[in-house]
N, C-alpha and C positions, 0 to 999 in steps of 0.2 A: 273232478271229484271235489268236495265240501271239502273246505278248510276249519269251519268251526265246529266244535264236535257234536252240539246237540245238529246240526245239519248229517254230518257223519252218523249220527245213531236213527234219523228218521229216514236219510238211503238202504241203512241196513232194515229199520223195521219196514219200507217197502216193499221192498225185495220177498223178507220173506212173506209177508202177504199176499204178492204177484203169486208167490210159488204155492202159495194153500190156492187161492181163489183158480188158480187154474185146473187144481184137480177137481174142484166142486164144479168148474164149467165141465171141465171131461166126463163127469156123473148123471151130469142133467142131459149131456148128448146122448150119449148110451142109451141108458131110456127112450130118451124120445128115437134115436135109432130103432130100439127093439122091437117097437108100436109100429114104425112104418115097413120094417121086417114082415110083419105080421099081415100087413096092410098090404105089401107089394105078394105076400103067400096066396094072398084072398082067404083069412083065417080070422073070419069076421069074431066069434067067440073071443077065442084066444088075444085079438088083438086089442076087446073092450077090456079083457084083464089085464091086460099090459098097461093098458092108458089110463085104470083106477088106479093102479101101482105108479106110473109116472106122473100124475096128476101134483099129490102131494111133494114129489122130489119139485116139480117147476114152481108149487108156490113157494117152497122152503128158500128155494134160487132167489124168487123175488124178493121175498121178505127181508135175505142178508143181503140186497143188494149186487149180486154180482149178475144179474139181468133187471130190465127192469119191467116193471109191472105190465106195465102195455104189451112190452114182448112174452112173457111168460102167457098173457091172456092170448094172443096170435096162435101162439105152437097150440094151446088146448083147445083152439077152434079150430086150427086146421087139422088137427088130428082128431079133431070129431066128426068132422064135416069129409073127413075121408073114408072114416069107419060108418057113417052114413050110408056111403053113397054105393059101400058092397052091398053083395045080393047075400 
């Protein structure tokens, strides 16, 4: 543990940052879960609505940084390229 304090107050402001930034990754999985939800139903409809609803959560991810852009871009191509390839 930090001995000098401004050290001790940037482990604690860490920490809590780890602790928000994980609920925002937990947010943006969900989503993209419910899309392939949808995808493994064969609920082609249903599933382009999910993935214009989860669209905006993965860029909002990117933008604060807690993914980053390249990946954000991956997930909306593969979950397009899935919803694709239903009949």
């Amino acid at each position: 543990m930090a001995n000098i304090k401004s050290a001790k107050k940037r482990a604690i402001q860490s920490e809590a940052r780890r602790k928000h930034n994980i609920g925002l990754k937990s947010t943006y999985r969900t989503y993209i879960k419910k899309v392939e939800h949808l995808i493994t139903a064969n609920k082609k409809e249903d599933a382009i609505k999910a993935l214009k609803v989860a669209v905006p959560v993965i860029d909002k991810m990117a933008t604060k940084g807690i993914i980053h852009k390249n990946k954000a871009a991956r997930y909306k191509s593969n979950l397009s390229k899935k919803i694709n390839k239903l009949k």
